[in-house]
N, C-alpha and C positions, 0 to 999 in steps of 0.2 A: 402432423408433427415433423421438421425439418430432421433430417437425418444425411449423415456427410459418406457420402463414398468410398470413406476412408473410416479406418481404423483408429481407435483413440491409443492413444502411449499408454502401455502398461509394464507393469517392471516385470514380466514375463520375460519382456527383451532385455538380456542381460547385458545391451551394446547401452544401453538408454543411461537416460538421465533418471529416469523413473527409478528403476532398481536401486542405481545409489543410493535415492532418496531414502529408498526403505531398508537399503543395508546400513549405511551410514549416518545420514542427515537427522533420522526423524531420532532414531536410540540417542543422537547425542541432543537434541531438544528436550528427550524424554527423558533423559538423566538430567538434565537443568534443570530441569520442572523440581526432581525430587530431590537435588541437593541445596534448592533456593527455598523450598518449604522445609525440608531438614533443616537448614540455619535458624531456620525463624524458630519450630518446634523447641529447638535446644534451647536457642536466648531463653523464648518464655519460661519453659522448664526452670531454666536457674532463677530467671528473675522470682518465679512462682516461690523459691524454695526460700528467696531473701523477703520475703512481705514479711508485714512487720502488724503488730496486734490492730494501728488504725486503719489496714486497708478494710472493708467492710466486704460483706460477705456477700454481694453481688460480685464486685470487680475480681473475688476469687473462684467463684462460680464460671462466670464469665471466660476467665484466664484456663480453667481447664476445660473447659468446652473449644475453645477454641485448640490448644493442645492436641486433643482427642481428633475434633477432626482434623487438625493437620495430619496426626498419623494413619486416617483413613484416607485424605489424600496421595500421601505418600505408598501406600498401601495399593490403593487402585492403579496408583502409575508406573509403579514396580510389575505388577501382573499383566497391565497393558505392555510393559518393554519383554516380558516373558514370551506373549503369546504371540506379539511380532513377529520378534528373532524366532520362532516355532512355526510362522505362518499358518496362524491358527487362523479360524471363523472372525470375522467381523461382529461382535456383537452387537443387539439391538442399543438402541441410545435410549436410556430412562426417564419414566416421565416426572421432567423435572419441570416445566411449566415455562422450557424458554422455547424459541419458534421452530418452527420445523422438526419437531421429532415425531410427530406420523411419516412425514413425508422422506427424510432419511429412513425411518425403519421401512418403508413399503420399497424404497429404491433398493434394499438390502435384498427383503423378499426376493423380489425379481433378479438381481445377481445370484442367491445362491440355486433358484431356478436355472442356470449358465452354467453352476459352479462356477462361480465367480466373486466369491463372496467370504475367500482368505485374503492378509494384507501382500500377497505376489501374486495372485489372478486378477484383483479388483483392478478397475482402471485410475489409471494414479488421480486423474483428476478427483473422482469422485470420493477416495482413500484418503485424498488431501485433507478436502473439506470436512471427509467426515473426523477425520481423527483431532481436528482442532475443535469441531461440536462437541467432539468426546472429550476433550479435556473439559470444556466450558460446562459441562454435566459436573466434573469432579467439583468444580465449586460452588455451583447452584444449588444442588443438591444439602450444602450447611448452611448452618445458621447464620458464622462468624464469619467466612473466606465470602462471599455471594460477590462482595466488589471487587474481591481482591485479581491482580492483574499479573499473573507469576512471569509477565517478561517487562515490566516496567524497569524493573532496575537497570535491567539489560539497553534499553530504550535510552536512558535517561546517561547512562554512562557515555555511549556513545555518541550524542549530544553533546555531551559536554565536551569532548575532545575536537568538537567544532568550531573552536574559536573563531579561528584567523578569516577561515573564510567566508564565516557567516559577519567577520567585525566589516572584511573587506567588503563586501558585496551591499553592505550598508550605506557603504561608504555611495559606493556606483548610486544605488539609490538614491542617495540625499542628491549628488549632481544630475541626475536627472530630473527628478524631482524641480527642482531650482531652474532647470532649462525649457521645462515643459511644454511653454507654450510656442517656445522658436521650433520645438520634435514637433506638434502640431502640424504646423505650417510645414513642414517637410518631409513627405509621407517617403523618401528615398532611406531616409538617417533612420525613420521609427521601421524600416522596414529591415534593417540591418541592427537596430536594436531589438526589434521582432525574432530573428531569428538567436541573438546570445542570447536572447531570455527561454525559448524555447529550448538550449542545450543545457542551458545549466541547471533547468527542470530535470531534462531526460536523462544527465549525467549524475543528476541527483541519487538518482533509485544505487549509486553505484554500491551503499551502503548497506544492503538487504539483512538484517542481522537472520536472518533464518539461514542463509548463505554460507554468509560470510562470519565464520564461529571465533577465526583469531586475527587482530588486527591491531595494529600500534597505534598512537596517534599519527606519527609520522603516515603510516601506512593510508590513514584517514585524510590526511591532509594531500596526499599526493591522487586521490581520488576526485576528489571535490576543489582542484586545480579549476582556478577560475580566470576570465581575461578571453580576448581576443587572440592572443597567439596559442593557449592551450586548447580553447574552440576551433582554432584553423587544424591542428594539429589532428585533433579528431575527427573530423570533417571527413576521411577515408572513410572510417570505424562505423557511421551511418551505412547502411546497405539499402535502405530505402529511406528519402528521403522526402519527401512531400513540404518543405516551410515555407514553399513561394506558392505554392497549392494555397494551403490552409491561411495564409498572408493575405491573399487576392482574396479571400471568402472574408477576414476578418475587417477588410478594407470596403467591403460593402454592407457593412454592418450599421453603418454613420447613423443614429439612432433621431427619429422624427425627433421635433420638443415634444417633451414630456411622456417621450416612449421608453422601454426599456430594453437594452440588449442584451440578455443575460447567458453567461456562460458557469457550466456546470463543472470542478473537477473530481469527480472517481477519485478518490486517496486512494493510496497505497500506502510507503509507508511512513512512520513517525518519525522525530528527528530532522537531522539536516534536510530532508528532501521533504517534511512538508514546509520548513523555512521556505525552498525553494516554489514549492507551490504558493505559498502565498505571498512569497515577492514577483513570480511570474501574474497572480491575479492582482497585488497591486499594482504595476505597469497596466495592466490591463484598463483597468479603471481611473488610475490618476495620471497615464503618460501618455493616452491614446483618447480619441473621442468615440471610441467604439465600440464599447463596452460599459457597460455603468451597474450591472452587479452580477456576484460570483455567489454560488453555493456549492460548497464543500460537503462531498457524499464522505463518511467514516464507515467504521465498520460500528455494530450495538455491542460490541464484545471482544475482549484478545483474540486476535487471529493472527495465525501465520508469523507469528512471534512478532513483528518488528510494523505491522499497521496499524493506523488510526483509529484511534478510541474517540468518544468526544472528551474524554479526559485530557487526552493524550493533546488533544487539540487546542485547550485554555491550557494547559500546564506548560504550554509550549511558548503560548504567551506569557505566562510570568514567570517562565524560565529566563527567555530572554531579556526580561527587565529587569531582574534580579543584580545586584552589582556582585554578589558572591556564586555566582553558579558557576559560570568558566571558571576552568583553570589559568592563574598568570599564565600569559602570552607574549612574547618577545612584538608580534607583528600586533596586537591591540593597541591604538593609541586613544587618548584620551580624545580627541576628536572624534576616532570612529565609533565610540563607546556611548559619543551624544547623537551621532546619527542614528543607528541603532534604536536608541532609545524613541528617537523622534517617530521612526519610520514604525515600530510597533505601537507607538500611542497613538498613529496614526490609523493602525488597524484594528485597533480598540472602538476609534472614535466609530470608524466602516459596520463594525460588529454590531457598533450602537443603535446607528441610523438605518442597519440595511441593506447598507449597499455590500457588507458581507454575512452572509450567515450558512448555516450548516445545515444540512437537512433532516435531522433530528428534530428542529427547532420549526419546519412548517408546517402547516394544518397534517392533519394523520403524518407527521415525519417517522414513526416508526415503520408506516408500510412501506414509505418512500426509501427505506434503508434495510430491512430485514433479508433483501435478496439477497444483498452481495453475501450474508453468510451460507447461503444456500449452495448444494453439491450440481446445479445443474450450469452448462456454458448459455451467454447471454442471448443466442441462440431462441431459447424457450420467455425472454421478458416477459412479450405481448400476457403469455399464458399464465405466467407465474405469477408478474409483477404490473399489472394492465397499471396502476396510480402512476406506476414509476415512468412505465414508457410515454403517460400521457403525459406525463410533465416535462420529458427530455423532448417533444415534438414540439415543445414551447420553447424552447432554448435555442440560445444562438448559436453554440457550441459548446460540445458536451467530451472532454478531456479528460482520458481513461489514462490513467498511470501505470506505471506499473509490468510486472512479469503473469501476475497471475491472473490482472485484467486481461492482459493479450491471452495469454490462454482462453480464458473462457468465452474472449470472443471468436477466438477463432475455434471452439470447441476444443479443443488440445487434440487433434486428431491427425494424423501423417499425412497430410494436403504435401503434394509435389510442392519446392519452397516456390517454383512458378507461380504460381497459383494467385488468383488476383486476389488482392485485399478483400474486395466485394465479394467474390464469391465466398470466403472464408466465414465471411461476416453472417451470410444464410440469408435470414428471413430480416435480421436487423439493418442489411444492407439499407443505405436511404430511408429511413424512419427519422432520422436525424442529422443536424452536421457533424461526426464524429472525429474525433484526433486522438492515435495510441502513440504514445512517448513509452517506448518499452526499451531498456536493454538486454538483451538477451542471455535468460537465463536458465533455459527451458528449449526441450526439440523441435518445439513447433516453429514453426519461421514461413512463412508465405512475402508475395511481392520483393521475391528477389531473382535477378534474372540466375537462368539455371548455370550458364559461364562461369558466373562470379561464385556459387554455391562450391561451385566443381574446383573452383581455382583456391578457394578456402580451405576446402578439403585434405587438398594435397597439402596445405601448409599450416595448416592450425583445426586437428581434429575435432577440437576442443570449441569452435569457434561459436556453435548455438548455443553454447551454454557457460560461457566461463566471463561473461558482462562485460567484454570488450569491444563487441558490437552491438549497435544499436538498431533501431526502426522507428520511423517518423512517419505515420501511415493516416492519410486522410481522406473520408469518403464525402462529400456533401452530402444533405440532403436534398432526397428525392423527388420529382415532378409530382 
């Protein structure tokens, strides 16, 4: 078993990112949790108390079982923010019949073998993972909450405040779209449209609601800033940049007849940035000849407050078709409202035939998914996830999103930021063509020259972790 030289981040270090997480970050997740199932408790309560002689005696039955256990939810996740802030023991995770709960509990074992196994010894990675398994128990565990999704609204809200530049970016679409076959024939334009589709993916995550707790819409819109001169602008903010790398591999992709080149994205998270993902995969398939189908990895379950569910995933779809979901928008024209519309029936149509689909939806798709909720870095696949890695050696490109992806590729462990991508990567190096689109929001950082780290330093402490930099990091695969 691969093991890194280096030490994983744990909020022992009170310089770290880690610590805040568990001083600040997670208490106020975990108080969302219990004032977003407090609302709902209430509503029903009252509604409970206005039924009227023909509700039947199911739907009242029903109405307080569900009650009951919201307030055992509530209950469990009050005493989890208790024993937090106490830095009490990790407890084991109950069997509730969803994946991995041997395998978190034996990883526990062996922590508190370390003493390492309160929420400020545990290694944040692992603390992470577990603590969102441990929520996904509070719901399993009842009869009535089993689907319920306690950050959807959070999700959904956020979204919507997306208008402008999800109408804009539609917009781009339908002109490309419409141009397609002149971008063809001039592989200089698709390669300069290769790279804005590649940032306004990257720049997408800039949204993270596990993060990012207060934000305007204003505030939303000046993130997800899109165009050629807000890309040039950020263009610094890159610290590792790979697009001409990963361009030339995507350029030798040109698919025999009737072969296929398919490329894989790892979600991260809901909202505007998987928009982003799946306008960066249709380009891929309808603006490029080099590519002809995409699946979309989710997660089976809420994680990490603000990633893809397969809910998350269709609701996203007829979010966008919806004529009443946005909010009125100054910058929405009625033009860009029928692009829009076009360019998502278009990804319907994709959904239909194939040429997009999710990996829930393939032969065994739950084995081909179940890891990414797992406590371990990608590191351990081969061992953990053998379907998954056999299936990514089949891809043409396999496009990991995200903050917590890059972590777990690079194991979240204190790598010198020198440090080559490759070596970061372990055992996974060359198993595949890989591409991490991460902004930086976490200590771990590799494949950046140690000058630049140093010259960061002095000017922005803040600079691994506050999403203002980014990393565009590309390995092929191997001989």
């Amino acid at each position: 078993m691969f093991q890194s030289p280096y030490s994983p981040y744990s909020p022992q270090d009170k310089q770290s990112f880690a610590y805040d997480t568990v001083i600040r970050r997670w208490p106020i997740i975990i108080t969302n949790i219990i004032d977003h199932v407090h609302r709902l408790v209430h509503d029903m309560t009252m509604e409970s108390q206005n039924f009227t002689n023909d509700v039947t005696d199911d739907s009242m039955r029903d109405m307080k079982l569900r009650i009951e256990e919201g307030k055992v939810i509530i209950a469990k996740a009050s005493r989890l923010k208790y024993r937090m802030a106490r830095d009490q023991e990790l407890e084991k995770i109950p069997e509730d019949g969803e994946f991995y709960t041997d395998e978190y509990n034996a990883e526990l074992e062996e922590l508190a073998k370390e003493m390492k196994n309160t929420w400020f010894s545990a290694l944040w990675l692992f603390a992470e993972c577990y603590l969102y398994r441990l929520f996904r128990s509070f719901f399993k565990e009842t009869a009535c909450w089993v689907d319920f999704d306690p950050f959807f609204a959070q999700k959904e809200e956020m979204f919507k405040n997306s208008a402008a530049a999800i109408h804009q970016i539609a917009t781009t679409m339908h002109e490309l779209e419409s141009e397609k076959e002149k971008l063809i024939e001039d592989p200089d334009k698709l390669f300069v449209l290769f790279k804005e589709m590649v940032q306004m993916c990257l720049w997408g995550n800039a949204t993270d609601l596990s993060l990012l707790t207060h934000l305007t819409p204003s505030d939303i819109e000046n993130l997800q800033t899109v165009g050629t001169d807000a890309q040039q602008a950020r263009k610094e903010f890159i610290l590792k940049d790979d697009q001409e790398a990963v361009w030339n591999h995507v350029q030798a992709l040109k698919p025999r007849e009737g072969a296929v080149a398919q490329c894989d994205f790892v979600l991260d998270n809901a909202g505007f940035e998987l928009f982003t993902d799946l306008v960066f995969a249709d380009f891929l398939v309808t603006c490029t000849p080099y590519i002809s189908k995409v699946v979309f990895h989710p997660k089976l379950f809420p994680w990490f407050v603000s990633d893809v569910t397969p809910t998350d995933f269709y609701k996203t779809i007829e979010s966008l078709l919806s004529p009443t979901f946005f909010s009125a928008n100054s910058a929405v024209t009625s033009e860009s409202v029928q692009h829009l519309k076009q360019m998502v029936e278009r990804w319907q149509r994709y959904l239909k035939e194939g040429v997009f689909c999710l990996s829930t939806e393939l032969e065994d798709g739950d084995k081909k998914t179940q890891f990414w909720t797992g406590p371990w870095p990608y590191w351990y696949m081969e061992e953990r996830a053998n379907e998954l890695q056999q299936w990514f050696t089949g891809s043409s490109l396999v496009i990991f999103k995200g903050d917590l992806n890059y972590r777990k590729l690079t194991g979240d462990v204190k790598w010198p930021v020198s440090t080559p991508f490759s070596t970061a990567l372990g055992p996974l190096a060359g198993s595949f063509p890989l591409l991490s689109l991460r902004t930086n929001k976490a200590d771990v950082v590799v494949g950046v020259p140690q000058e630049v780290a140093d010259e960061l330093d002095e000017k922005d402490k803040s600079w691994k972790v506050n999403g203002k930099y980014a990393l565009v990091s590309f390995l092929p695969k191997g001989p």
